[in-house]
Kinemage of the C-alpha trace (Angstrom):
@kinemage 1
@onewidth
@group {chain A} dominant
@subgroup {mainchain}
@vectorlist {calphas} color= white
{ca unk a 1} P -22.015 -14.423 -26.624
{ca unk a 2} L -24.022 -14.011 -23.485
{ca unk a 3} L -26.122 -10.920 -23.573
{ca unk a 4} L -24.700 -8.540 -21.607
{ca unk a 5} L -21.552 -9.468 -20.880
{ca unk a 6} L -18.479 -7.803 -20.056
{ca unk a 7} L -14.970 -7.933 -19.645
{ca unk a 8} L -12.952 -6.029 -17.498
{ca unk a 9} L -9.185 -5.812 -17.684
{ca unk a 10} L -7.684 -5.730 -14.266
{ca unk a 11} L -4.733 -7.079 -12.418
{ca unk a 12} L -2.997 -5.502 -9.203
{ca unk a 13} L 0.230 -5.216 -12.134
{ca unk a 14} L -1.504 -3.018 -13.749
{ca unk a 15} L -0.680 -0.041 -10.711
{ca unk a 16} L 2.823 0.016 -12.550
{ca unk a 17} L 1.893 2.487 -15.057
{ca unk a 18} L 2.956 5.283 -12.361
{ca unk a 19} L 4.977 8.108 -12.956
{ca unk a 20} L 5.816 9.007 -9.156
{ca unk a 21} L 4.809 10.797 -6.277
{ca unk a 22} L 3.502 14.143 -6.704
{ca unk a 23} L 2.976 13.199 -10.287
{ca unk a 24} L -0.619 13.862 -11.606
{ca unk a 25} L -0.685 10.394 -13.465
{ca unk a 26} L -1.101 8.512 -10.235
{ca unk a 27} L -1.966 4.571 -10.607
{ca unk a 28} L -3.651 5.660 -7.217
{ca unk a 29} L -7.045 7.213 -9.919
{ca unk a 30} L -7.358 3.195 -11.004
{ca unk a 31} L -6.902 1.908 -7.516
{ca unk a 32} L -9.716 3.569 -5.697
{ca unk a 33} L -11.773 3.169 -8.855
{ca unk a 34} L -11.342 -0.362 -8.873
{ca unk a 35} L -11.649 -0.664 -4.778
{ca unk a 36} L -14.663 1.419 -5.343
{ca unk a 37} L -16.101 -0.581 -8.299
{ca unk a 38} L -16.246 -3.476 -6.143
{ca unk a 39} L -17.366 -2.662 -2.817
{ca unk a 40} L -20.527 -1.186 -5.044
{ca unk a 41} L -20.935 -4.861 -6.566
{ca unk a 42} L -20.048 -3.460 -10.337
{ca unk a 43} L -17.421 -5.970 -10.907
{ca unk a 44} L -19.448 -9.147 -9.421
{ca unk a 45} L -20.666 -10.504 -12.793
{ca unk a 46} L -17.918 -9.251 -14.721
{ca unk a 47} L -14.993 -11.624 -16.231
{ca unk a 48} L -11.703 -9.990 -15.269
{ca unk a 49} L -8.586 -10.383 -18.123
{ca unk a 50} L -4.940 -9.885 -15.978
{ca unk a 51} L -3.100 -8.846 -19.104
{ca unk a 52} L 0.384 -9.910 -19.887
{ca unk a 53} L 3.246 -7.587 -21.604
{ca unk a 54} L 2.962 -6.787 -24.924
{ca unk a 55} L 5.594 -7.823 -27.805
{ca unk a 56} L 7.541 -5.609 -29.639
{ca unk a 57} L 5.929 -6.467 -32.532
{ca unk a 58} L 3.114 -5.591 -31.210
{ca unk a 59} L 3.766 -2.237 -30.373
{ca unk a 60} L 5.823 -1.962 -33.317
{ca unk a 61} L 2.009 -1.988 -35.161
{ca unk a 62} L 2.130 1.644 -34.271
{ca unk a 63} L 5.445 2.538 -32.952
{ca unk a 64} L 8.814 2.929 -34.460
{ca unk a 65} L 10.837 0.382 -33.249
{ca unk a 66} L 13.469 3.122 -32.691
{ca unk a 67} L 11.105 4.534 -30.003
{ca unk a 68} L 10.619 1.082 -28.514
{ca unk a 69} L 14.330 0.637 -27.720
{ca unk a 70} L 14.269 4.237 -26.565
{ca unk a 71} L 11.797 3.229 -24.335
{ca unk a 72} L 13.203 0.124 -22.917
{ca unk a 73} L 16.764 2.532 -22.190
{ca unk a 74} L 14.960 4.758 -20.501
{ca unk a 75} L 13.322 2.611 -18.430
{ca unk a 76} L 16.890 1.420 -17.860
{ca unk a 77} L 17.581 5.370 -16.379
{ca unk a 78} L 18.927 6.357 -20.207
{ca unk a 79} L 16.256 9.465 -20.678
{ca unk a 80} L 15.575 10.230 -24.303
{ca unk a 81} L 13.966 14.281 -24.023
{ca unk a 82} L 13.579 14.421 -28.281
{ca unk a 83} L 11.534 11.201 -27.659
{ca unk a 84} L 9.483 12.862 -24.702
{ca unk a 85} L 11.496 10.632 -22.480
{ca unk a 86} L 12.608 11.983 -18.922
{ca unk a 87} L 10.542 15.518 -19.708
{ca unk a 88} L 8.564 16.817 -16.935
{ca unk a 89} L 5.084 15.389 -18.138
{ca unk a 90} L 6.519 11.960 -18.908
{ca unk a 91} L 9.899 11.112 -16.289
{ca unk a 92} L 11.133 7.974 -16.468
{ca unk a 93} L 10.936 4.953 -13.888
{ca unk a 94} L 11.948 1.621 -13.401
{ca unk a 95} L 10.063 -1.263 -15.407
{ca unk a 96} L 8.574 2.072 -17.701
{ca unk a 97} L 8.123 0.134 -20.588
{ca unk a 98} L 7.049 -3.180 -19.009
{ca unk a 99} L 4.135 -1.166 -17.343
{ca unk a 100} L 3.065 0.846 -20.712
{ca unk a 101} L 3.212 -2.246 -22.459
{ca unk a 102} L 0.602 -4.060 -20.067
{ca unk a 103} L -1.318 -1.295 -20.982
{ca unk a 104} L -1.406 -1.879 -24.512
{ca unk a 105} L -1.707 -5.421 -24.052
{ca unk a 106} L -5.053 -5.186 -21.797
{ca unk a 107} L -6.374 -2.435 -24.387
{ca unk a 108} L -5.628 -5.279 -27.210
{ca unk a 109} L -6.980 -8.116 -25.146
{ca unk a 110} L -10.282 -6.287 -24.352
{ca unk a 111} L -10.747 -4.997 -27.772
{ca unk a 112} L -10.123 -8.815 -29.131
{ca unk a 113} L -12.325 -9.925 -26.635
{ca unk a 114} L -15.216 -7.507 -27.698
{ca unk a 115} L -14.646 -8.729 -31.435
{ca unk a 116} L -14.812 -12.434 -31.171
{ca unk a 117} L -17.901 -12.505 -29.697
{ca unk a 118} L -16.659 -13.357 -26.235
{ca unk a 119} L -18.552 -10.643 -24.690
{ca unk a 120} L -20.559 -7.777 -25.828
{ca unk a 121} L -18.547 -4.997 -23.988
{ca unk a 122} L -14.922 -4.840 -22.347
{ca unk a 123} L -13.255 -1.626 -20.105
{ca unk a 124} L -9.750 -0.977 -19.536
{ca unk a 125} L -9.634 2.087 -17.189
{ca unk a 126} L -5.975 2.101 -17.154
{ca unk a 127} L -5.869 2.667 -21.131
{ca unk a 128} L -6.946 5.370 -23.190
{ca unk a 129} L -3.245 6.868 -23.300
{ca unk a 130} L -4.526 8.933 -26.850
{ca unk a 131} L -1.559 10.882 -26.872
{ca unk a 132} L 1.495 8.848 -27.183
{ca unk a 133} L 2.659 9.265 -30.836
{ca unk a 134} L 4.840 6.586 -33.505
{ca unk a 135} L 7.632 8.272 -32.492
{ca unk a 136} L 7.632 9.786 -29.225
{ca unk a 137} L 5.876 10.141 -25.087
{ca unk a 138} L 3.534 13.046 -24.917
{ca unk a 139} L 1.269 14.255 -21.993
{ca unk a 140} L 1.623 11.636 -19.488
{ca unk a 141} L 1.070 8.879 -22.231
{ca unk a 142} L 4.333 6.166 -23.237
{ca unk a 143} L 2.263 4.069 -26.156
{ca unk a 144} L -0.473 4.397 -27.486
{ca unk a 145} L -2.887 1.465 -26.408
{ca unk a 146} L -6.173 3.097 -27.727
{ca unk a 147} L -4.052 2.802 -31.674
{ca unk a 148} L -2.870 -0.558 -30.894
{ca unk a 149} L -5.913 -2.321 -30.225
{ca unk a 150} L -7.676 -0.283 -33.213
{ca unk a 151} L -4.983 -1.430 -35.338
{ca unk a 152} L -5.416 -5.293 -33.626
{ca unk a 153} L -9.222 -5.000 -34.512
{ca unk a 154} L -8.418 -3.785 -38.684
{ca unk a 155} L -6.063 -7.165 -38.893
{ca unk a 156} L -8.343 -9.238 -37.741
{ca unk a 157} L -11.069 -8.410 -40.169
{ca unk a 158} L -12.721 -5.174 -39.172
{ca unk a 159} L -13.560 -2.811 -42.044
{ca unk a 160} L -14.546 -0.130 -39.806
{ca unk a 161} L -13.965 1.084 -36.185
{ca unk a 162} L -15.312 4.635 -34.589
{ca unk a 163} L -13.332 6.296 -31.726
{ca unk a 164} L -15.107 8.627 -29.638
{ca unk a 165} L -12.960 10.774 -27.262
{ca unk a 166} L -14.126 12.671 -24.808
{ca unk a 167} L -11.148 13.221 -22.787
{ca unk a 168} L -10.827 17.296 -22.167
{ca unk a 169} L -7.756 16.961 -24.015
{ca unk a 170} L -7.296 16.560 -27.697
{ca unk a 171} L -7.121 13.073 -28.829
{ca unk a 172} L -4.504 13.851 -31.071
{ca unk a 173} L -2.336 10.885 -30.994
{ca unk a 174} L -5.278 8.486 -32.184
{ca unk a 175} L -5.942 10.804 -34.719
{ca unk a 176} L -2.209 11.520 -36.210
{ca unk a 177} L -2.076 7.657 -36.426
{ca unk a 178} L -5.056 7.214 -38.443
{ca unk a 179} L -5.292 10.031 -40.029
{ca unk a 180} L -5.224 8.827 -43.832
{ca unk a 181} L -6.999 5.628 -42.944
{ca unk a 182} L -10.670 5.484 -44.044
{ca unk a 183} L -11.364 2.511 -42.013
{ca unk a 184} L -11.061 4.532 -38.929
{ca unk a 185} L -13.356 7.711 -37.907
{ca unk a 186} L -12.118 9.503 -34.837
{ca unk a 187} L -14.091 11.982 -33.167
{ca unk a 188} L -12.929 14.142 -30.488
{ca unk a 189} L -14.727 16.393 -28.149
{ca unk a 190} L -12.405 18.400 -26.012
{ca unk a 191} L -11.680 21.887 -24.374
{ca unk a 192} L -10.152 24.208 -27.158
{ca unk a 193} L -6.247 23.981 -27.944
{ca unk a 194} L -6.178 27.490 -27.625
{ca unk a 195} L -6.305 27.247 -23.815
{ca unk a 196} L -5.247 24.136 -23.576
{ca unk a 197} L -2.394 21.615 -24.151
{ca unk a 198} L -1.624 19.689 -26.724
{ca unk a 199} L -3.214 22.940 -28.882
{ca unk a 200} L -3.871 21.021 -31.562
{ca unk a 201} L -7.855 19.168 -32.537
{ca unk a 202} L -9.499 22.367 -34.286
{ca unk a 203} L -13.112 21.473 -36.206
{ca unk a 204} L -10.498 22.191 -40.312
{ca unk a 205} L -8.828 19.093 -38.850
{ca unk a 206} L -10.620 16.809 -40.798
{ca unk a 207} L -8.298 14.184 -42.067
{ca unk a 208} L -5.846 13.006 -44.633
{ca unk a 209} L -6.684 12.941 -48.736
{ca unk a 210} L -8.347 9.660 -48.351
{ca unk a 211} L -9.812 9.625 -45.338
{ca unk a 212} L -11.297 13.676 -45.233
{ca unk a 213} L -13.832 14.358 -43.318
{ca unk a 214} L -13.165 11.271 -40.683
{ca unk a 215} L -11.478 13.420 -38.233
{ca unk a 216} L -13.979 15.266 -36.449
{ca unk a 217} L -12.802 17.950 -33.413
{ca unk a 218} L -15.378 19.696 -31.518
{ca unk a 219} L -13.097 22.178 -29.564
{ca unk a 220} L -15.266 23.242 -27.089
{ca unk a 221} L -14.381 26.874 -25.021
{ca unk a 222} L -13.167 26.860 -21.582
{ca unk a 223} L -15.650 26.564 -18.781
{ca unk a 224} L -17.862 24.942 -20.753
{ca unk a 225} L -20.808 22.768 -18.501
{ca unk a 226} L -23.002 20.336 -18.537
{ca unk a 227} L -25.299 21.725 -20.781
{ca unk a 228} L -23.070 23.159 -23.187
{ca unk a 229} L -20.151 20.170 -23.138
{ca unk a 230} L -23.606 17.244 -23.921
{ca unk a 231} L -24.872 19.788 -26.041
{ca unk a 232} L -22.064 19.503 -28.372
{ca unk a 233} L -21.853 15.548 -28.084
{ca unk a 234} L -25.506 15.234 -28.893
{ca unk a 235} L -24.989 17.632 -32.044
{ca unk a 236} L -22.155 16.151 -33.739
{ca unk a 237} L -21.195 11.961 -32.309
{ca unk a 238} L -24.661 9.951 -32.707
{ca unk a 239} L -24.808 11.555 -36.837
{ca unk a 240} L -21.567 10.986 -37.668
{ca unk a 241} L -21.141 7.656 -35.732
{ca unk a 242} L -24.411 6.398 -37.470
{ca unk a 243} L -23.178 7.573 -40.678
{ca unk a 244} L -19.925 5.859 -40.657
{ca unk a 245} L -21.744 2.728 -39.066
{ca unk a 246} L -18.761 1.215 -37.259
{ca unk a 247} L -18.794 -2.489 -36.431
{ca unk a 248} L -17.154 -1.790 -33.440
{ca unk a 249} L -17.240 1.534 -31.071
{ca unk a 250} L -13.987 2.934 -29.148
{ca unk a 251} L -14.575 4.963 -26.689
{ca unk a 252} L -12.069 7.300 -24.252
{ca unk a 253} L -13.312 8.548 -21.103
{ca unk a 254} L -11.498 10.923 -19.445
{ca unk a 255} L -12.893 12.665 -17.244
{ca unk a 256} L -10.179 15.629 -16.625
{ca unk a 257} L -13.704 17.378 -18.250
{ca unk a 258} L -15.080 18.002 -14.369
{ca unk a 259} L -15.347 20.978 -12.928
{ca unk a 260} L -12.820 19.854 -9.973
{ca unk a 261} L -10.082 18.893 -12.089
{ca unk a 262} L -6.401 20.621 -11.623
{ca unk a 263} L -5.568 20.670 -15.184
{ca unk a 264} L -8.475 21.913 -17.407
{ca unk a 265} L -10.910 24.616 -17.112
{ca unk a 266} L -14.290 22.606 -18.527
{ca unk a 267} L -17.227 22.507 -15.843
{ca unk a 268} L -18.915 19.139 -16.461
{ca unk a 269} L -20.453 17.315 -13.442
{ca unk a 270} L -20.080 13.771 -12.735
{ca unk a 271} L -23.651 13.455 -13.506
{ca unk a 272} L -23.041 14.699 -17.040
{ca unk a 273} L -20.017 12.186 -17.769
{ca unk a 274} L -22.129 9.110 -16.655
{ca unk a 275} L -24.974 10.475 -19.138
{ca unk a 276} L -22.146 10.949 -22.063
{ca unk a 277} L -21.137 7.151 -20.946
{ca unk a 278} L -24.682 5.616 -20.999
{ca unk a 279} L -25.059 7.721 -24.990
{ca unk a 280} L -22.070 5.612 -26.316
{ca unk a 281} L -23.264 2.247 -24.387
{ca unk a 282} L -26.451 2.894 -26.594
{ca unk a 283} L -25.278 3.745 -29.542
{ca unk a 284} L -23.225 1.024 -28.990
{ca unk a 285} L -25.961 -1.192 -29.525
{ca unk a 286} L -27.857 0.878 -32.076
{ca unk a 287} L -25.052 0.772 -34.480
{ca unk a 288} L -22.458 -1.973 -33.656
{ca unk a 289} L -24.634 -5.038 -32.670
{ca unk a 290} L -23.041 -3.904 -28.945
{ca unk a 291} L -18.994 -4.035 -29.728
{ca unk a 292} L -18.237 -1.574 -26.863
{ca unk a 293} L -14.961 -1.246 -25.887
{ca unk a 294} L -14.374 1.858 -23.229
{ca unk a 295} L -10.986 2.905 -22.196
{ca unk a 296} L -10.004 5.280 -19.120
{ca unk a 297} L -7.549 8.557 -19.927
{ca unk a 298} L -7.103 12.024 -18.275
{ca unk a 299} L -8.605 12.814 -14.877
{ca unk a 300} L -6.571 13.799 -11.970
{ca unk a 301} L -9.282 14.941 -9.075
{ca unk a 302} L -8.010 11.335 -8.261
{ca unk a 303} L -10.291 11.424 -5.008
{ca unk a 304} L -13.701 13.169 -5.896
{ca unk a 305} L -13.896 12.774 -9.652
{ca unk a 306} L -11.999 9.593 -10.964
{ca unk a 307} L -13.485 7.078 -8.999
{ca unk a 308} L -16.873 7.849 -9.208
{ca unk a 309} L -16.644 8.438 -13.005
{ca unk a 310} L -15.225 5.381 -14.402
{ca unk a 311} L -16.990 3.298 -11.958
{ca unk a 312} L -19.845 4.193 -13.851
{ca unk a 313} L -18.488 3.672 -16.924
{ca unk a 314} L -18.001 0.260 -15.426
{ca unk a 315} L -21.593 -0.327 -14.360
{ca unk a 316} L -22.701 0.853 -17.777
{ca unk a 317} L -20.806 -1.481 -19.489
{ca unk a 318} L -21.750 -4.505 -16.837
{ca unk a 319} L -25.531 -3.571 -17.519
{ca unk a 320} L -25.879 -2.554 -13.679
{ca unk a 321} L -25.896 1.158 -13.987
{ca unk a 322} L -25.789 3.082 -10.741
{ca unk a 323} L -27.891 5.945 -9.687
{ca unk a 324} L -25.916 8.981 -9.188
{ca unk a 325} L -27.664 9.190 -5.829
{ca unk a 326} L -26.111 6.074 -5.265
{ca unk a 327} L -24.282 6.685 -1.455
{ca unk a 328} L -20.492 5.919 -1.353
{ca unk a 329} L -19.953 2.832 0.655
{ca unk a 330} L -18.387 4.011 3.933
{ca unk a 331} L -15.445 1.541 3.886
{ca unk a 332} L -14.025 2.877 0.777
{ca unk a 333} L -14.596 6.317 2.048
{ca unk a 334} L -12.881 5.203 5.415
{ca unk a 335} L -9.730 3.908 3.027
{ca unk a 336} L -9.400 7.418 1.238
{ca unk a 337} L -9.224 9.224 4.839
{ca unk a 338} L -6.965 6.786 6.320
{ca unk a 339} L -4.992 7.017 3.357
{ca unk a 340} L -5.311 10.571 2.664
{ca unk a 341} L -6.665 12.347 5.728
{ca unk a 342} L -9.486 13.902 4.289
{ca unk a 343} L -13.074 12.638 3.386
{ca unk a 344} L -14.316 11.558 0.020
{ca unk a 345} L -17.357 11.949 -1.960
{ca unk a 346} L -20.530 11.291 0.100
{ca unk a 347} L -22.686 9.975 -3.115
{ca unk a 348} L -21.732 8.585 -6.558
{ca unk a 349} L -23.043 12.165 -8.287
{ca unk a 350} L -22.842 15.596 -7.989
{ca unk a 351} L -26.624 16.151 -6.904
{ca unk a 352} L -26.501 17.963 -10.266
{ca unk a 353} L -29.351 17.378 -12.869
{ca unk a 354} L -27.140 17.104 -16.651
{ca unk a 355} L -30.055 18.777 -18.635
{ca unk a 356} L -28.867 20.409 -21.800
{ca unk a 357} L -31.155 21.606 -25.176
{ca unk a 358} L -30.563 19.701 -28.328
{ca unk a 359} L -29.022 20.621 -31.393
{ca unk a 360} L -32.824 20.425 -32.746
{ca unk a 361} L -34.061 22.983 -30.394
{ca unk a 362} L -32.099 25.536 -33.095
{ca unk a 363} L -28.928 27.318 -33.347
{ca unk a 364} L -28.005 30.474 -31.333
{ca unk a 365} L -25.449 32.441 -33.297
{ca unk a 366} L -24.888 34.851 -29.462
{ca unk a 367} L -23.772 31.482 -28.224
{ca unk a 368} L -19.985 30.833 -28.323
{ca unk a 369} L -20.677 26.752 -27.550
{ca unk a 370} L -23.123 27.080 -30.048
{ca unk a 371} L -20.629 28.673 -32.723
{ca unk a 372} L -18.128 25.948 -31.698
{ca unk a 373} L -20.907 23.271 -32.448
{ca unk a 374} L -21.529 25.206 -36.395
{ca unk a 375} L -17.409 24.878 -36.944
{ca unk a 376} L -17.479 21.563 -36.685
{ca unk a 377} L -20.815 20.219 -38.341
{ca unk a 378} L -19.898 22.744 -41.511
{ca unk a 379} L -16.170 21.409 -41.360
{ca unk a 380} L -17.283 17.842 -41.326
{ca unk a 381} L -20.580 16.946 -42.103
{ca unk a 382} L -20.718 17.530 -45.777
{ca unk a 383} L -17.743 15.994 -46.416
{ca unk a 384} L -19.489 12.759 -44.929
{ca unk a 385} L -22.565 13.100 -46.819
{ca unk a 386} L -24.431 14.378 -44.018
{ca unk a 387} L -26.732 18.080 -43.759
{ca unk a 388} L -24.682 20.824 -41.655
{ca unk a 389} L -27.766 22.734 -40.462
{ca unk a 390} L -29.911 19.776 -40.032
């Protein structure tokens, strides 16, 4: 394995996953990432993998192969609502399970990739669909590519995988699939379910009989920053993650967190999501030997946030990370207002410095972040072994 590779899983195909205009799940968000990726030079040393469709049997690792044919009808025009099929978060659309299946297939690709050796890290920002369940579409997500590829990485010989979400929503499908499986810890870090859909990831969510205390939910209140969203990442993930000692690191990275985005009420900078990304690249390597594998998700400021964010997620992952002062080439800001009619981002960060205190610096029982933080780590950590007020 060269040192410091990466693999990143791209094809112009890949645009299919697209639920139609005025539809927040625009294949538009990995288009002007990838456009954007490249005109920085982030993609120049990379090896790209153009993924083909994914088997049945593939997706039949985590999917009832009920759902599957469902899937295939309604991408025929034959909706399926008690399968989330032809609702208003997931319509259907021509070649709908062809597309979601590429998904899965680059997701499975990059995560083999990552495990034999063949590089030391490997994105797909068109996966990280986390909430697709066995038996049915949820929020914007067909299958579940994240659970495939963790599944593809436990049959070929992995005892133990982490999968750290920091989408704004609730990771919940990758969590309901492994949720009795104690080769799997899932961690996810979103806005609380009480404000936000799918309602569900609440810190006494901690798993099935043998695998308790392996789901770990840091629900996080709305309007939660910079300092209070890496707060909480920095006082539960690196412990837990270290604990469990993966041999291979999952990570989601939506970044519907940002204080610009349509659908969620977090406050998070761009700034701060790079910082989050370059945490798991290193702990990564601290714990894993380097078996990164980094998927896309949520995010719909599809101009000013998701571009910016996942290309450095990218550049992390191709060792070339970019200073958020980085300026935004003008062609690709040229592209958006020809395409769009309006200017884009002048620089690749907010101009906003992600400073936060650490879970060290003590705990501050007036702050409701804070209390959120204490759920979790009582909830959780002793069940792994670990001090709760450490």
């Amino acid at each position: 394995m060269t040192a410091g590779s990466a693999r990143v899983v791209w094809s112009s195909d890949m645009l299919g996953y697209d639920f139609g205009h005025g539809h927040p799940m625009t294949s538009d968000r990995v288009e002007l990432t990838v456009r954007l990726a490249e005109q920085l030079g982030v993609l120049d040393d990379v090896e790209l993998l153009a993924p083909g469709i994914a088997p049945d049997a593939l997706l039949e690792t985590v999917h009832d192969p009920d759902y599957v044919a469902a899937v295939r009808r309604a991408a025929a025009g034959t909706a399926d609502p008690d399968r989330g099929l032809g609702t208003r978060d997931d319509p259907v659309f021509p070649h709908m399970h062809e597309a979601a299946a590429r998904v899965v297939q680059g997701t499975v690709d990059a995560a083999g990739a990552v495990w034999r050796g063949d590089c030391e890290h490997a994105v797909n920002i068109a996966g990280g669909l986390h909430h697709a369940m066995p038996g049915a579409a949820s929020g914007f997500c067909v299958y579940n590519d994240a659970a495939v590829a963790i599944r593809s990485l436990l049959t070929a010989g992995a005892e133990r995988v982490a999968y750290v979400d920091v989408d704004a929503h609730h990771g919940d499908g990758v969590q309901a699939v492994f949720w009795d499986d104690p080769r799997v810890l899932t961690i996810s870090v979103h806005e609380t379910g009480h404000h936000l859909f799918p309602g569900t990831g609440y810190p006494t969510d901690t798993g099935g009989p043998d695998a308790d205390g392996l789901a770990v939910n840091l629900a996080l209140p709305s309007r939660t920053g910079d300092a209070g969203w890496l707060r909480g990442i920095d006082a539960v993930v690196p412990d837990v993650v270290r604990e469990f000692a993966p041999q291979v690191l999952v990570t989601q990275h939506g970044c519907d967190s940002h204080v610009m985005d349509p659908l969620t009420h977090l406050r998070v900078s761009v700034d701060g999501q790079r910082l989050a990304a370059t945490w798991l690249h290193d702990l990564a390597h601290e714990v894993c030997d380097g078996r990164w594998l980094a998927l896309g998700g949520g995010g719909y400021a599809m101009i000013d946030v998701v571009p910016r964010a996942w290309t450095h997620v990218l550049a992390v992952a191709a060792h070339r990370p970019l200073d958020p002062a980085t300026p935004v080439p003008d062609a690709w800001r040229e592209l958006v207002t020809h395409r769009y009619g309006r200017a884009g981002p002048p620089e690749m960060g907010d101009r906003r410095e992600p400073a936060f205190r650490p879970w060290s610096s003590g705990y501050d029982p007036d702050d409701e972040v804070d209390r959120a933080i204490r759920a979790t780590r009582a909830a959780t950590f002793p069940r792994l072994g670990l001090h709760a007020d450490a």
